[in-house]
N, C-alpha and C positions, 0 to 999 in steps of 0.2 A: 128249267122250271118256268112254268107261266106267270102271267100277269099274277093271277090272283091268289097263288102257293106264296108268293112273294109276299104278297098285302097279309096273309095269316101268319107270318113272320114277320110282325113289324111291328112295336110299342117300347114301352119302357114297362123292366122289373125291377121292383123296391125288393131289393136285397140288406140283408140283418149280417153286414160281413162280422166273423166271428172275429179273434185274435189270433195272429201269427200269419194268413195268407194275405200276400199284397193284393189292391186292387188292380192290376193285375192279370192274379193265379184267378182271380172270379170272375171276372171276363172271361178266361180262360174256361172255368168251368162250365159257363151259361153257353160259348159260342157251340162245346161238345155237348152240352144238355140236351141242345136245339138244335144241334145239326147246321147252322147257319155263322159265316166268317163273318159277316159285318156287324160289329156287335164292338161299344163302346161306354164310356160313363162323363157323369159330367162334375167331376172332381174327387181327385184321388183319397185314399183317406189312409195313412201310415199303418203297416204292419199291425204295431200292437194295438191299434184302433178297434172298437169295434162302430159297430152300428148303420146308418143307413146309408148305403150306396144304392144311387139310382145306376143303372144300365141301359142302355140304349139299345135295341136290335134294329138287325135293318134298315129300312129307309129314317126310321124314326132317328140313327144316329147324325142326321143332318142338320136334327133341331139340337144337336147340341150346344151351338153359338146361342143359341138364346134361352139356354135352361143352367147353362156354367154361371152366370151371373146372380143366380138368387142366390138372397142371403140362407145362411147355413148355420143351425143352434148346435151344443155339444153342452154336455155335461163333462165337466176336467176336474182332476184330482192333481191339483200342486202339492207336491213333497219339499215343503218348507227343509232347509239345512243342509241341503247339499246340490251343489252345481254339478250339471253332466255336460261333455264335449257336445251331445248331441241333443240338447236340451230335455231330453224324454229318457225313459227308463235303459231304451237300449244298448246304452252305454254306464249304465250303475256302474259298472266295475269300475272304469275310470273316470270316475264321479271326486267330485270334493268337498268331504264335508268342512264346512266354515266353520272358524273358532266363534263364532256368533251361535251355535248349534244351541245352546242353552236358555238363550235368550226367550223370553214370551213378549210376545204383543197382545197388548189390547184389541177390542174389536172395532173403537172406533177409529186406532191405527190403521188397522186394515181394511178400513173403507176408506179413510182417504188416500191410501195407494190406490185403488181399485177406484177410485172417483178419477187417477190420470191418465187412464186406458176406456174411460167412455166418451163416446161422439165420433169426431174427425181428428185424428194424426197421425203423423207417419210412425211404423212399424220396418223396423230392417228383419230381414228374412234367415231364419236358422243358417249356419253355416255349409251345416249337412243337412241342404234340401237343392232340388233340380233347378234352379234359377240358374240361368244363364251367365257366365262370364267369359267373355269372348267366345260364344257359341260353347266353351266348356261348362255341363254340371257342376256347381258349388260342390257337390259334396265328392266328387271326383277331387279335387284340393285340396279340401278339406283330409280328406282320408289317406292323400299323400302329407298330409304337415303343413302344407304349403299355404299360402297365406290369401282369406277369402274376404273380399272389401265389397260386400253386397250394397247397394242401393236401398235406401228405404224407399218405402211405395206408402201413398195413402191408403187407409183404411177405414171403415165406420165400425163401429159396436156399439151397436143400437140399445144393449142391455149385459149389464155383468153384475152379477151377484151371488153373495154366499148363499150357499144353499143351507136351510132349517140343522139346528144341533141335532135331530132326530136320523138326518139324511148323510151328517158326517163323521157322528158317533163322537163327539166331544164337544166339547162348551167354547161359543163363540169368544166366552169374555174374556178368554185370554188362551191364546191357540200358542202353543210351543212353533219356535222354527222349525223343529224336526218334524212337528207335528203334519197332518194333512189339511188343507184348504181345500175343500170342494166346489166348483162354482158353477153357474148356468152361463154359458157366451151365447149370446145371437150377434154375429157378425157378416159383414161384408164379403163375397167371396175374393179367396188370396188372403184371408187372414190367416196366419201362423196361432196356432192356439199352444203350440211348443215354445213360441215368440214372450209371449204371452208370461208364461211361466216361470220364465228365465228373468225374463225382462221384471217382474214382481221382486223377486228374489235378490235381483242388483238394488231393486228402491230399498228393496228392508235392509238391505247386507246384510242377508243372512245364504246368499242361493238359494236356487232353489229349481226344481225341475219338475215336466211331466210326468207324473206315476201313470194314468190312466186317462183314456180320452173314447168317451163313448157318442159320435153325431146322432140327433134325435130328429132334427130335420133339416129338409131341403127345401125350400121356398113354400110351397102350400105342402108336399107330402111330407108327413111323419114316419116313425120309423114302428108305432104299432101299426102301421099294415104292412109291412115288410115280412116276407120272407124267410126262413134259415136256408139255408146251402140245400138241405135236405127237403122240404118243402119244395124249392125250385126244383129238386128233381124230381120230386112227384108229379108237381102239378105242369110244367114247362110250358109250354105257349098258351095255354090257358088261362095264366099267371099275366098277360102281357094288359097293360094299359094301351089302351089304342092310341095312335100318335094323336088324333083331333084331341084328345082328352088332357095332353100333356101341357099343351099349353092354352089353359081354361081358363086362364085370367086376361088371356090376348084376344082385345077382341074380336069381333071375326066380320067378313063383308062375304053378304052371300050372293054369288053372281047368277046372270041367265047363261042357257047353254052356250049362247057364242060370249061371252066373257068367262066359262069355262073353257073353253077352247082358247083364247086366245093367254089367260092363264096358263096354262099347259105349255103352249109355246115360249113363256117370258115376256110375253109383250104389255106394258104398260095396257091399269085399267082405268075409266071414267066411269061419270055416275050413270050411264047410259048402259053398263056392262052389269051395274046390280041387279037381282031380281026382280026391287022393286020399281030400277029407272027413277030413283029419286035425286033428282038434281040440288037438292037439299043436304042430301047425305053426307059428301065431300066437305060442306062447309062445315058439317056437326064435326064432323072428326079433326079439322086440322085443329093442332094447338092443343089434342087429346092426347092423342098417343103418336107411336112413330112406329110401331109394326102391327103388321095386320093377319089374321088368320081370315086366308081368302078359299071360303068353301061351295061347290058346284049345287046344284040344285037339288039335290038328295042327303045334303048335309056334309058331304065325304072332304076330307080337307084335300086343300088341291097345292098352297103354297103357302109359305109366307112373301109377303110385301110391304115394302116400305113407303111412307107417303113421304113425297118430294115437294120441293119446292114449287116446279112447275102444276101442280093440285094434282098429278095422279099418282095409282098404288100401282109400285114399279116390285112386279115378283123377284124376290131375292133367290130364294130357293123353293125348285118346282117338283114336289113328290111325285113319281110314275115310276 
């Protein structure tokens, strides 16, 4: 396949993943859609999850180091009154409902639980999730019985709140344990929103687990331009965001032909290499950002680069 069959396989599709395929069996489907192996995402989202999975094809799976990182919104239905091994519905069966099952809370109970899961703190990670323990899957342990001592990890949540009586079909002022909690999270990527759930339910003692968990977005895309399974089959590579596109918040350094060239190689750029030769340039940026989308003289992205210490942008990763 040439150069440029190659560059026509190459962006991200916003995928609408339904309920029951892992992320995954959809990668799976898009790489058979498109005819094309190199094809990833940049954060998994659980079986009975639905909603937005980004996909990466082609060259464009290389920006995935720097698209994993945006924060990430969901809409979550907590099922107040009963605890599950696997904090999410997947495990109802061996769920337990708490002798607390009858108890109501008030609403402004449950916003001061919900007031100690906003900001900065550490979060321990579902039992049955891929985290590491001694190079073993957690939930590899887990699913043998065997005993899982995860680490907490920092996390931010930017925003957590109940969502309107209208959206969860009963009245805030006093929700049963058994009852549903609906809420919007926008968190930090690595956030457990199963975490989340579980974790609510130990404040109240009452348990409590995830019924439903729908992502709505991922850093700038949402999940009304997303896809169904079905649509991606229709429409496939036409479907594709170009890789320059994906990262549009990064901002970009546009070079001359021989700092397009020398780009391409990896070799460290100065202000001499920009279009405009502004020896100004350098100074505006440092202390701005710390990646750069460095594109040739025709617009076309050529790399990411990072700016150093020593004042130049050193290409991290070189698309060709």
């Amino acid at each position: 396949m040439g150069i440029d069959a190659v560059r026509v396989i190459a962006g991200a599709l916003l995928v609408d993943k339904p309920c029951g395929p892992t992320s995954h069996d959809v990668v799976a489907f898009v790489r058979r859609t498109l005819k094309t192996s190199r094809v990833g995402h940049t954060g998994t989202l659980d079986p009975l999850a639905t909603g937005l999975l980004v996909v990466l094809v082609g060259p464009a799976t290389r920006m995935a180091q720097f698209l994993a990182a945006d924060e990430k919104e969901y809409i979550a239905d907590v099922r107040l009154g009963i605890a599950t091994p696997t904090y999410d519905a997947a495990s109802l069966a061996d769920g337990v409902r708490d002798p607390m099952a009858d108890v109501r809370y008030p609403a402004d109970e449950i916003e001061a639980v919900l007031a100690r899961f906003r900001g900065s703190f550490l979060q321990t990670p579902p039992p049955f999730s891929a985290k590491k323990i001694a190079s073993v899957p957690a939930y590899e342990k887990a699913r043998k019985n065997q005993p899982v001592e995860l680490k907490p990890v920092p996390v931010i949540v930017r925003d957590l709140e109940v969502l309107s009586p209208s959206d969860i079909g009963s009245r805030l002022s006093a929700i049963g344990s058994g009852g549903l909690l609906r809420l919007r999270v926008a968190a930090s990527a690595g956030f457990y929103v199963r975490s989340l759930a579980h974790d609510i339910g130990q404040v109240l003692g009452c348990g409590a687990h995830l019924e439903a968990l729908r992502r709505t977005r991922v850093g700038r895309f949402v999940v009304q331009d997303a896809l169904t399974l079905d649509r991606v089959q229709d429409r496939g590579a036409a479907a594709l965001i170009p890789v320059n596109d994906l990262l549009g918040e990064m901002p970009a350094v546009g070079l001359t032909p021989e700092g397009a060239r020398r780009a391409a190689h990896g070799n460290p750029l100065g202000p001499l290499h920009t279009q405009k030769g502004d020896s100004h340039l350098f100074s505006q940026i440092k202390g701005t950002a710390t990646f750069f989308r460095v594109v040739d003289p025709a617009g076309e992205l050529l790399a990411i680069a990072e700016w150093r210490a020593d004042g130049l942008l050193h290409p991290l990763v070189v698309l060709g």
